[in-house]
C-alpha angles and dihedrals in degrees: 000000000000130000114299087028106274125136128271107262122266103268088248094057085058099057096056094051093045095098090051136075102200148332134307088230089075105048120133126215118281105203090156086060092066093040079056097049079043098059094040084052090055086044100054086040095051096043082055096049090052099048090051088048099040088089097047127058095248092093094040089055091046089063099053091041085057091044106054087046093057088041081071097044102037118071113245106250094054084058092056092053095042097055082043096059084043099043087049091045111043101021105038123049120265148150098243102099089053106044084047087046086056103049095052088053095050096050090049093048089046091051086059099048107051092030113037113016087053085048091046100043088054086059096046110251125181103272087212086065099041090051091044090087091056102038078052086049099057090051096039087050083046090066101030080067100040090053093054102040101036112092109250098217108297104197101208119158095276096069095018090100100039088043093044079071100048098084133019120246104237092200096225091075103004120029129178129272097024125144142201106240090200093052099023089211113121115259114248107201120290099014134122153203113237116205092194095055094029086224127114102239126219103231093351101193098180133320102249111204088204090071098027087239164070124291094210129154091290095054110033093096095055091040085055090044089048098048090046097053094045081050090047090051105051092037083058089043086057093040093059101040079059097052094048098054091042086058100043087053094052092044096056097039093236096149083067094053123104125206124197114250127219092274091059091257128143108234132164127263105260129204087269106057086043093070099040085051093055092043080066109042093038102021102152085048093050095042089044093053088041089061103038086046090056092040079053092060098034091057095040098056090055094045090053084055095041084051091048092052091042087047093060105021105241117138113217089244087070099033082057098046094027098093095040100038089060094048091052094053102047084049090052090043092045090033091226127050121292107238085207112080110232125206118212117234122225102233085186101072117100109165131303104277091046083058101055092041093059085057107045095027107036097150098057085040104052087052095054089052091051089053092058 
């Protein structure tokens, strides 16, 4: 017998109940849970404002806008250190970025597995669903290392005349008999000089602080790889946390609870409540698929863009240049500004196929291209 003198639950009962700590009738307000959809909501937004005003000068004036405001409210030599940590992190090379990125991965891998994976194997998940993540983890760790490692495409003195043939200069970007006054070495298209590495790039695309390195002609394939499978596992992590919670709300029967409201009434649980319910009761697991879920979005926005440039082989670093560049060009060749806007045309671009190839196949590609 329990407390108040009625009867211990069937054992049935009891299993359904096992993944939850107490009723919905007793749920209290969560208001923190809505200031948190509301912050991933700014996030998501935000993410989205910076990468349409990356290519205009709305963001860059917004900086030094920002800036000159905290230069009268932060003491000067804070200034000083803080340029200096910015200036070590994002413009020499370290190992920060990917000792941090190891250890979030690491904290998200360890969540589900002490977390999810015990909870999902007691109900009696697929063991091929819940191993996808890691075997998505050792490739995605394959390529994480090849990425860094690889070299992206140095030009030294050695390859600078055979890589000066690979691609046409299109004399809008990339016009003939241009060097790099750093390396001193001439500039064959599409390359770069990156200020991070020091190094001229064949075919530098951007310098990326996650791998400590280039991604250059020689590592683009494992960067994409990279990018897809870390895409792939937080998208399965998510995947499965769903599917959890989904299966601990229709075990234990709570979409047919009902909760009393402020006025005394008997309502049903709405989508809502549920949530927060589960927050409570499970909150690692809810804020783990929150994150994953906006690490989902977030990845996948930039993949999409990584497969578009890929798609149509074009680099960032050209996507970035490619508009202005034009416009530069047709001022200096009219000698005022053209009142027409000009698009500049990728002259790199050979099919679909041509251009992935190029990516995932450089070296049979560059000397195609050579032969030609």
């Amino acid at each position: 017998m329990l407390p108040g003198g009625t009867s211990e639950p069937p054992a049935e009962n009891y299993s359904k109940k096992r993944y939850v700590g107490w009723g919905p009738e007793s749920l209290p307000r969560m208001d923190f849970l809505v200031l948190f959809l509301f912050y991933l909501a700014v996030v998501l937004v935000g993410g989205a404002i910076i990468c349409v005003c990356s290519t205009t000068h709305y963001l860059k004036g917004l900086v030094r806008g920002g800036t000159q405001i905290f230069s009268y409210v932060i003491p000067e030599c804070l200034q000083r250190a803080m340029l200096s940590l910015l200036h070590y992190l994002f413009h020499t090379r370290n190992y920060i970025f990917i000792i941090l990125h190891l250890i979030l991965q690491g904290m998200v891998y360890t969540e589900y597995t002490w977390e999810i994976f015990a909870y999902c194997r007691d109900l009696d998940f697929s063991l091929c669903l819940l191993l996808l993540p890691y075997v998505l983890l050792i490739v995605n760790l394959t390529f994480f290392a090849l990425s860094s490692v690889t070299d992206p495409g140095t030009i030294t003195k050695a390859n600078e005349s055979l890589l000066l043939q690979v691609y046409e200069f299109d004399e809008v970007m990339f016009p003939k008999n241009v060097r790099c006054s750093t390396c001193d070495l001439r500039k064959p298209a599409r390359s770069k000089h990156c200020s991070v590495c020091n190094r001229c790039v064949h075919r530098f695309d951007h310098h990326c602080v996650w791998v400590n390195n280039c991604i250059g002609a020689w590592n683009a394939r494992y960067f994409l790889t990279y990018l897809l499978t870390l895409t792939a596992s937080a998208a399965a992590m998510a995947i499965v946390s769903t599917m959890f919670l989904v299966q601990v709300v229709v075990l234990s029967d709570l979409y047919l609870e009902t909760y009393i409201d402020d006025l005394g009434y008997s309502q049903v649980i709405d989508i809502f409540l549920l949530v927060q319910y589960l927050f409570l009761t499970f909150p690692r697991i809810v804020f783990l698929l929150g994150f994953v879920v906006m690490l989902s979005f977030l990845l996948g926005g930039f993949l999409c863009f990584a497969l578009y440039l890929a798609a149509t082989n074009q680099t960032t670093n050209e996507w970035y240049r490619g508009d202005q560049a034009w416009y530069q060009h047709c001022s200096q060749v009219a000698g005022t500004p053209s009142a027409e806007p000009r698009v500049y045309r990728n002259i790199y671009s050979h099919g679909l196929w041509s251009n992935l190839g190029e990516i995932f196949l450089p070296g049979a590609a560059h000397c195609e291209k050579k032969r030609t």
